[in-house]
Steps between C-alpha positions, in 0.01 A plus 500: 500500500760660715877596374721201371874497600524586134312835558668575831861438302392728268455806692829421708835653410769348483398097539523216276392143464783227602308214493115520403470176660113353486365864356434838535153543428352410854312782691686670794341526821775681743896544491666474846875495586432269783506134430233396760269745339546309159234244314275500173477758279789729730803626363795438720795800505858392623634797681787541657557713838725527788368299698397175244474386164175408308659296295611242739103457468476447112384084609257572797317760212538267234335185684203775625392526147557781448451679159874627428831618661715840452846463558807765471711450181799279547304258787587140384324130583543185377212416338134610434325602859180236447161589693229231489328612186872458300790739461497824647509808234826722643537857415819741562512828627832755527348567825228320655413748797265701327311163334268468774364873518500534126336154452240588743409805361424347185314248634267722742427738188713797593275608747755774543365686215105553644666623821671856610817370623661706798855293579663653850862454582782621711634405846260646714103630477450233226198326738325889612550613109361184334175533792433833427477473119294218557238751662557803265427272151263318680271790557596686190448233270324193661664143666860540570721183555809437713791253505765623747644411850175494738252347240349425153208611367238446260162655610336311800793266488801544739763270605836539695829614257757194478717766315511924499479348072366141440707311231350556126194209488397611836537844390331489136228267666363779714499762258269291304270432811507850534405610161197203516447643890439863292821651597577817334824542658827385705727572722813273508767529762804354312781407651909502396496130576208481226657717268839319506338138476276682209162353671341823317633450166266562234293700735397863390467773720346843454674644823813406660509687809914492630510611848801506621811303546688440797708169632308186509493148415900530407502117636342442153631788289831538631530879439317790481581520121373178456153551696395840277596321221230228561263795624589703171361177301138627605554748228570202252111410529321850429277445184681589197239620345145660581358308787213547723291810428720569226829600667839313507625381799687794708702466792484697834803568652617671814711777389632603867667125542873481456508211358203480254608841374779343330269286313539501146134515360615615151233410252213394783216787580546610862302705776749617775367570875713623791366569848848725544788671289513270221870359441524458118475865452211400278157701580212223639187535362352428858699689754381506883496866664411452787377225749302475833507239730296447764371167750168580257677455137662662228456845322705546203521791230706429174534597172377321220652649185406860624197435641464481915299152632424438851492155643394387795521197672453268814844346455765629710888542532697691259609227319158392388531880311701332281294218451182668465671761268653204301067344482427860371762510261363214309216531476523855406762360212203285361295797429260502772303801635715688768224566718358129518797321572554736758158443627585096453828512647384705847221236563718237522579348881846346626659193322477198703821465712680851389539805730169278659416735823341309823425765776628326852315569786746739698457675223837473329470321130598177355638496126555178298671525159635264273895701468722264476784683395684755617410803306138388542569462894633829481214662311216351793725585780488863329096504478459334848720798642283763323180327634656457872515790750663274732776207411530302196568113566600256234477078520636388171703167408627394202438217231730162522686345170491869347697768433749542830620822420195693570486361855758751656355772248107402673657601888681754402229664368244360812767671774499807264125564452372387796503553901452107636610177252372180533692279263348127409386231279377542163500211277781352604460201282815278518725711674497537897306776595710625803826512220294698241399733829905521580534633127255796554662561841820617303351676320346710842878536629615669204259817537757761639211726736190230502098695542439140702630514801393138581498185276400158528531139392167284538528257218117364556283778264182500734711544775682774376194684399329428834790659638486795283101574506559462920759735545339786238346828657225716432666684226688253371511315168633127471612356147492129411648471179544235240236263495220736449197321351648148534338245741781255472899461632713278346737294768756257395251342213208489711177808406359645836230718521630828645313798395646858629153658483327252719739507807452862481157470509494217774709675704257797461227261618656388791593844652162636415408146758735650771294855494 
């Protein structure tokens, strides 16, 4: 027999039984905070959130069947909520946004617990850091999941990321698969949106791996003090006490961001890496001496707590030092051998849809990326022009019903970093896509001496990178940025498939047809 609502209430703090209604001794069989997911044996969670309230649903879950309802303190009905089996036991919570996570945890076994945990945040290198401690545990140790922005995982089976961090029974439900699959490990992109609406809550992590932190998503946040204090909740979920292997749960930190430097980790175990002068003052236990880029890979030498480590690796563009130096630092901070996590970590190819090269047949070079903000725009723009000997164009737009402010940052740093700017469509969602273009265009005016020389408005995406790929030159190096991996736009409501990587490689096809 699985867990009653009695043994679920049990383990949760903070809750208490309003109404007990028909009993709580039934088995539980899922919790959901979406009404249409609701029926038998499922536990339904009221949750409130800016765009809804689950408690306008309390009837639709109620004449499902299903086995209970959470509800926030003070909520008021008239009346018991009556399913068809009788009254409906309700329960109260202080808060019911962590319910669902917590609940599901319970109820999947705390898979959690057979698992290494690696949790990534920050604004950018999340997706490249999360893929490349998938490889490094996954040779060191055996399987190696992966929930994050381009896919989940759970040994042969793969399917398409909803969310960079599915909400908690989506979450907890394929850490157990995993764990039954024979994974000995994860890797977890998790997101500030995730954090915030606590989809991770109860979840334990060995590593939380923190980036960097930079502007981004502020349509949600607000501020910037508001988005690292729902990235600074990752530290909230390190295991308290020993976890896998022994160890608490320690958190990697990059000690040369601004930002994060100001962190207060009093109290929390921490492993510091900086690819430059680090800003806290603070010594890094991983510190980057020097780096070599080249159109091959990487080559970097650091320091590792007075001992000297060479890495290399296929991945290019200085700011994937960073990333792979962030990969190193954690799994060096769980105790594993220098010299075979180096050995991992150099083995492992590019990440689907980041710094991903296509060579063009005049010779020049075609870059797709996923930045989609401007410090990330700035950072490929930077590798591209260490990777070009000739000119460095950029075709870039920017997403619809999102943050504005970062549209004018996004061209100023295009005219800036590179020498031709194509600006256009995104995911323009709602909002016209020729308006959200106008936006970056101010941005463009505002640089006092421009690099580009020449910019230009083609709102239609394959058009624009037609254009781009056309006009490049032997030596030349065209970025498409912020789609990356995905194979979808989104157009007032409407999903079309538009995938950046395969009208590069059409349009490869077709002039190799014209030789």
């Amino acid at each position: 027999m699985g867990l009653t609502l009695a043994d679920l209430l049990a383990e949760l703090p903070g809750v208490r039984v309003l109404d007990p209604g028909s009993g709580l001794t039934a088995p539980l069989t899922g919790v959901t905070a979406d009404s249409r997911q609701t029926g038998p044996g499922v536990l339904f969670v009221a949750v409130r959130g800016s765009s809804g309230d689950g408690h306008r649903f309390l009837g639709d879950a109620a004449r499902s069947g299903c086995a209970a309802v959470v509800v926030e303190e003070g909520w008021a009905q008239a009346g018991p909520l009556t399913g068809p089996q009788g009254p409906v036991p309700v329960v109260t919570a202080s808060s019911t946004r962590p319910i669902p996570a917590l609940a599901a945890r319970l109820l999947a076994g705390r898979p959690d617990r057979d698992l290494l945990t690696a949790g990534v945040t920050g604004t950018n290198g999340k997706t490249t850091v999360a893929f490349l401690l998938q490889g490094v545990l996954g040779r060191l140790q055996g399987p190696c999941g992966l929930l994050g922005t381009i896919r989940y995982q759970a040994g042969d089976l793969v399917e398409s990321a909803p969310l960079t961090t599915p909400g908690g029974p989506v979450l907890f439900s394929w850490l157990r698969r995993m764990v039954a699959d024979g994974c000995r490990s994860v890797a977890l992109e998790i997101s500030s949106h995730a954090l915030d609406q606590q989809r991770t809550a109860g979840l334990e992590l060995d590593v939380a791996v923190m980036t960097n932190l930079g502007r981004d998503h502020l349509d949600y946040h607000r501020t910037l003090g508001d988005y690292l204090a729902a990235k600074a909740r990752i530290l909230d979920l390190l295991r308290p006490a020993a976890g896998a292997g022994g160890q608490p749960g320690v958190a990697v930190i990059n000690g040369g961001d601004p930002v994060l430097a100001g962190l207060d980790v009093r109290g929390v175990p921490v492993v510091r890496f900086a690819t430059g002068r680090p800003v806290s003052g603070i010594r890094p236990d991983l510190q980057v001496l020097e780096a070599e880029l080249t159109l091959g890979g990487t080559r970097i030498a650091c320091d590792w707590r007075g001992s000297r480590l060479e890495l290399r690796s296929p991945l290019v563009g200085r700011y994937n030092v960073e990333n792979l130096t962030a990969a190193l630092a954690a799994a060096l901070a769980r105790g594993f051998e220098p010299e075979l996590v180096l050995e991992a970590l150099g083995g492992l190819a590019q990440v689907p849809g980041r710094m991903e090269r296509f060579p063009l047949p005049a010779g020049g070079l075609a870059v797709v990326d996923y930045a989609h903000t401007h410090d990330a725009l700035a950072a490929v723009l930077a590798a591209a022009d260490e990777l070009a000997a000739g000119k460095v164009f950029a075709v870039f737009g920017c997403g619809g019903d999102r943050d504005r402010g970062k549209r004018p940052l996004m061209g100023q740093v295009a005219m800036a970093g590179a020498d031709r700017v194509w600006i256009t469509s995104d995911n323009p969602r709602s909002e016209d896509p020729a308006l959200i273009c106008e936006d970056v265009l101010a941005g463009c005016d505002q640089v006092p001496s421009p690099r580009a020389q020449d910019r230009t408005v083609i709102v239609d995406r394959t058009s624009a990178i037609r254009a781009a790929l056309g006009a490049a030159g032997p030596q030349d190096v065209v970025v498409i940025a912020g789609k990356g991996h995905e194979d979808y736009q989104l157009i007032g409501g409407r999903v079309l498939h538009l995938d950046d990587r395969e009208i590069v490689r059409n349009w490869i096809a077709g002039e190799a047809d014209h030789d």
